[in-house]
C-alpha positions in Angstrom: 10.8 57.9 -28.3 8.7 55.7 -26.4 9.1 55.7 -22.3 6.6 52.8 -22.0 8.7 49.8 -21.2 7.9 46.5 -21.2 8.8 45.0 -17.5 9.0 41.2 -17.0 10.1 39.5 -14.1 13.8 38.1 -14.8 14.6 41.3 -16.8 15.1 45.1 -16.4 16.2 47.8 -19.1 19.7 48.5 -17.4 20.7 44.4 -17.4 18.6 43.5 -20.7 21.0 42.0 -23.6 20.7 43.9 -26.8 17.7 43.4 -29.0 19.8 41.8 -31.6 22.4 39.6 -29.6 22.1 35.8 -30.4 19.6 33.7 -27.7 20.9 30.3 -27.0 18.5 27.3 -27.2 18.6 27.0 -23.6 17.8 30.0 -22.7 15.0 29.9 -25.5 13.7 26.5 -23.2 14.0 28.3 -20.2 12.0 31.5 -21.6 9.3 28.7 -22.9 9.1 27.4 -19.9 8.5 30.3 -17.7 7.9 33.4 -19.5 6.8 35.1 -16.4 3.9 38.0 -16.7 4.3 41.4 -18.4 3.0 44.4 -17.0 2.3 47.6 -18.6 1.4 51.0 -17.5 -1.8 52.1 -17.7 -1.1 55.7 -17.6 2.0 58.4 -18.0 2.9 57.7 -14.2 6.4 56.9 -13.9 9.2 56.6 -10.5 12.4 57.3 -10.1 14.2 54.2 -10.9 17.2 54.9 -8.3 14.4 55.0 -5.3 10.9 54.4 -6.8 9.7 58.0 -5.7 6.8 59.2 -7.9 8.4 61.7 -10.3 5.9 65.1 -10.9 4.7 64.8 -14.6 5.6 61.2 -15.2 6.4 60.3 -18.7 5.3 63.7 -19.7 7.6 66.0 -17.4 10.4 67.9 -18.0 14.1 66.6 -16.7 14.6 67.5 -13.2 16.5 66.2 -10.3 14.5 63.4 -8.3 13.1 65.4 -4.9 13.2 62.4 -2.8 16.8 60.6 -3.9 18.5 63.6 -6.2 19.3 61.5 -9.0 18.7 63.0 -12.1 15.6 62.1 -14.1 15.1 62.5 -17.2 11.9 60.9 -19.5 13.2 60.7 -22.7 15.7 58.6 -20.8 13.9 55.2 -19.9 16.9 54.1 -17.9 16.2 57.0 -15.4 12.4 56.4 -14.6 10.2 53.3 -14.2 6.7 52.3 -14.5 4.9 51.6 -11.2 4.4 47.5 -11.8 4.5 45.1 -9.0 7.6 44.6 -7.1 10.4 41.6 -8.4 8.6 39.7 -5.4 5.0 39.5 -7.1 6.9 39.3 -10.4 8.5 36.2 -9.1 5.4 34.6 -7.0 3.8 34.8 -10.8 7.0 33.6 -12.7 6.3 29.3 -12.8 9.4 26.9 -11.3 11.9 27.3 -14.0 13.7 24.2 -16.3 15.9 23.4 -13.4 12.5 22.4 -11.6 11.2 20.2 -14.0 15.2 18.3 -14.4 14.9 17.8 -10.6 11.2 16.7 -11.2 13.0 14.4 -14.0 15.9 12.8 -12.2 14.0 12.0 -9.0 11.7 10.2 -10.9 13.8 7.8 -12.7 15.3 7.2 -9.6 12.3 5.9 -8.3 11.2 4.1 -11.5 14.7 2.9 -11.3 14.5 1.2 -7.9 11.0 -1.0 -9.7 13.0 -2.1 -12.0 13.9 -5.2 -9.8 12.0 -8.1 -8.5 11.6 -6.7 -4.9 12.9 -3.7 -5.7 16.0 -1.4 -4.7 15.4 0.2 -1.2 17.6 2.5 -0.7 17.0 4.3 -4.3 12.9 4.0 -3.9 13.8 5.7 -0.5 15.7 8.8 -2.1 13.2 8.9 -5.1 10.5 9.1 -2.8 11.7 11.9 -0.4 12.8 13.6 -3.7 9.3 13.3 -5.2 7.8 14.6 -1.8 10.0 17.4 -1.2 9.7 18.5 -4.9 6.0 18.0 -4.9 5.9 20.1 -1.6 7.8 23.3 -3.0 5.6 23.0 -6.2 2.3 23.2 -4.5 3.5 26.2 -2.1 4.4 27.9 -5.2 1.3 27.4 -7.0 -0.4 28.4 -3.3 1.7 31.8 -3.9 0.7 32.2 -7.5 -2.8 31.9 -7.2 -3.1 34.6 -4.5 -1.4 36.9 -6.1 -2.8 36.4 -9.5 -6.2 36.8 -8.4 -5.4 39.9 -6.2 -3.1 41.2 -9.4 -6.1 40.1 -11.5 -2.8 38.6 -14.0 -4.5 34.4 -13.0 -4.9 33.3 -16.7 -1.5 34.7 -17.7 -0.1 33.1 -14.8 -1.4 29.7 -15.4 -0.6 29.6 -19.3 3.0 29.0 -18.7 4.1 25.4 -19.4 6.3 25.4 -16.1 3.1 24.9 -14.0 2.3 22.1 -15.6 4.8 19.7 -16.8 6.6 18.6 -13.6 3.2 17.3 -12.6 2.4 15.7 -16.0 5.8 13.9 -15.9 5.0 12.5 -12.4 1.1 11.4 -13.3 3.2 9.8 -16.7 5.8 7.8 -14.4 3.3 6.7 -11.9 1.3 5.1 -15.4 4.7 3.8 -16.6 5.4 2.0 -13.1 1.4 1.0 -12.8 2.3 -0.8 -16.5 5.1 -2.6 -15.2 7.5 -0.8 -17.6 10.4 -0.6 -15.4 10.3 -4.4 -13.9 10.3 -5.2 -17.8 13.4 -3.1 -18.8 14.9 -4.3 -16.0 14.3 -7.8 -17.0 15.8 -7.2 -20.5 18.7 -5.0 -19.6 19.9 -8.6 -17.3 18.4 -11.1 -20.0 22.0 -12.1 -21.5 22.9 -13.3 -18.2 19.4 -14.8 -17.1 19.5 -16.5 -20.3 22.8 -18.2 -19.9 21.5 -19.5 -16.8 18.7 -21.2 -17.9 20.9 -22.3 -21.4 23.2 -24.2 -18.9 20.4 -25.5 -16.8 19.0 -27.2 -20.1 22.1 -28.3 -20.9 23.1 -29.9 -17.9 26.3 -27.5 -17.5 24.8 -24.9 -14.4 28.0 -25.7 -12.7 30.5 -24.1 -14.9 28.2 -20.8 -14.9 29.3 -18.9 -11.8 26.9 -18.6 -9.3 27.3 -14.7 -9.2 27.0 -12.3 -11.9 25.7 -9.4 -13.2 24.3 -8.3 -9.9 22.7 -11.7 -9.7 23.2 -14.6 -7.3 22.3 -18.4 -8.2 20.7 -19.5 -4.5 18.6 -22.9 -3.6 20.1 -26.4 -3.4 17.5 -28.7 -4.9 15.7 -28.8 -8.6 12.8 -27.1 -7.3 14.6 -24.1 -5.6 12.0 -21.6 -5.9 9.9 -24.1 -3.0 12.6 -23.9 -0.9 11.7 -20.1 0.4 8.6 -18.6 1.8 6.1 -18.2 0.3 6.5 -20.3 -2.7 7.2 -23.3 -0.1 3.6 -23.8 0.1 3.6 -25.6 -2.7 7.1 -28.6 -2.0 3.9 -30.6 -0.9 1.7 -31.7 -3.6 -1.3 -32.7 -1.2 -1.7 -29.4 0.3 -4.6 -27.0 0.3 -2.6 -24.2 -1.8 -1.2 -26.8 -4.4 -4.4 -28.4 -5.3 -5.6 -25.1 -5.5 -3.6 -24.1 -8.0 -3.4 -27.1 -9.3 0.5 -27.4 -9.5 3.0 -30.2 -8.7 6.5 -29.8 -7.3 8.2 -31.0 -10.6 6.4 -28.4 -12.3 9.2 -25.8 -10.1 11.9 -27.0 -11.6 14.5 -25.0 -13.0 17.0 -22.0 -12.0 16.7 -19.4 -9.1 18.7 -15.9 -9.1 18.6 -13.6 -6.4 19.0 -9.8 -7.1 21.9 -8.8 -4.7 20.8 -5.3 -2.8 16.6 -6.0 -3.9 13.7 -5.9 -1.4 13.9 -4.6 2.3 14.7 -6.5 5.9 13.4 -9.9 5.4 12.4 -9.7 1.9 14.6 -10.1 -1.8 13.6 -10.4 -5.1 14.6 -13.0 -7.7 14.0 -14.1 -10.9 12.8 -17.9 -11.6 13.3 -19.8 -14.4 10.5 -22.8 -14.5 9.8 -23.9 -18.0 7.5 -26.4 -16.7 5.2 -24.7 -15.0 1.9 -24.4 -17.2 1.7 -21.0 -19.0 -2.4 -20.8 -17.8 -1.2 -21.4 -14.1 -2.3 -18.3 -11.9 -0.3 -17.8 -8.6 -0.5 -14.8 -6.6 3.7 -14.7 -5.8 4.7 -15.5 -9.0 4.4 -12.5 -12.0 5.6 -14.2 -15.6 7.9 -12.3 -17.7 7.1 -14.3 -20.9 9.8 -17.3 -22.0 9.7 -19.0 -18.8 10.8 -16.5 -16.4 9.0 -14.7 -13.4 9.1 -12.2 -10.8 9.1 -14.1 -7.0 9.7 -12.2 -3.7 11.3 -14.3 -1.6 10.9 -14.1 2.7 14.4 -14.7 4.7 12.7 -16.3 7.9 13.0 -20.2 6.4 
């Protein structure tokens, strides 16, 4: 009988299952995901496993009573003895940040990608995401600090870094931070509210804006005039046809006509977000507060100090 076991960091021969007892899918993920690194004896050395004290003839010797502890020790036993590896602390300084990690990783990310997906944006959630994202980021880099330390003094850095745990939280963050640089959330966002934005604009058309109410969906109708998006900072540069910006640009005021929505709860202190709805503005015109959504519609942050 073999007295060579195979140690791993999460597992020991007294709390192992049975070889043949069914493995769940999640704990086949959570294996993948951190398999830890195995470590072999290199020689017939062996400890007590009650108190770790070197027992005389190792694998080899004959059953005797351990002279340190007194527990009995016998090798053709593997329960009683154990092969000097690296302590459960090195064990776990090698083992990479489990599933759970990379869920946390997860969630706090779509809560930040979550507050982008308004014009303006959702404070409070880009707040939390953030602090998540921080906090998260922090613990990962400490580990993988820890991990390289001991794997080069362990000499165990290649097995350590081959374990998928190391490396998808940060691929998940480097794919949000692409999928918010593409604009991806402001665009769902846009869609998930289109029924009601689209009703809007249907009534504008049609002459009937009054029978819509002016809150819905999260969103609130604001502005008093056919142009509404002039009548806020910073798009009010542009109510006067003869100034600098609107020549620029070349843009009238009747080419702002059309619907306003505010997002209730977007932007922070004296900024919101809205959408605008101005179907006569010309498709080529470039203006650096306005971001088109396709169909007529934009993306316009709005300042409160009018």
């Amino acid at each position: 009988m073999s007295t060579e076991p195979s140690i791993s960091a999460s597992t020991s021969a007294s709390t192992s299952p049975p070889a043949d007892a069914p493995v769940s899918a999640l704990t086949r993920v959570r294996r993948w995901f951190a398999p830890g690194v195995r470590f072999l004896p290199s020689s017939d050395e062996r400890q007590c496993a009650r108190c770790g004290y070197p027992f005389p003839g190792g694998a080899q010797g004959a059953p005797a009573p351990c002279s340190e502890c007194g527990a009995w020790v016998d090798p053709t036993e593997a329960r009683t003895l154990r092969a000097p590896v690296p302590g459960r602390f090195v064990q776990w300084s090698l083992r990479a940040p489990g599933l759970a990690y990379s869920l946390l990783v997860c969630a706090a990310l779509v809560v930040l990608l979550y507050s982008g997906s308004v014009p303006g944006g959702y404070f409070d959630s880009g707040i939390l995401g953030l602090c998540a994202i921080a906090l998260l980021g922090l613990f990962g880099i400490l580990r993988a600090a820890l991990a390289l330390v001991v794997g080069l003094r362990h000499r165990r850095l290649g097995d350590t870094a081959r374990q998928p745990g190391w490396w998808i939280p940060p691929a998940v963050v480097l794919a949000g931070v692409s999928t918010a640089q593409a604009g991806v959330p402001i665009v769902l966002g846009f869609e998930w509210r289109r029924a009601t934005l689209e009703a809007n604009a249907a009534a504008w058309h049609a002459g009937t804006l009054d029978q819509v109410p002016v809150a819905q969906g999260g969103l609130k109708r604001i502005g008093s005039t056919p142009t509404p998006v002039l009548e806020f900072p910073p798009m009010s540069v542009y109510a006067d046809p003869e100034s600098p910006s609107s020549r620029q640009a070349r843009v009238q005021p009747d080419d702002f006509r059309g619907v306003l929505l505010q997002v209730s709860g977007s932007g922070f202190m004296f900024e919101s977000g809205a959408y605008a709805y101005l179907p006569y503005l010309p498709a080529s015109t470039w203006l650096p507060d306005l971001v088109p959504l396709g169909g007529g519609w934009y993306v316009v942050r709005l300042r409160d100090d009018w």
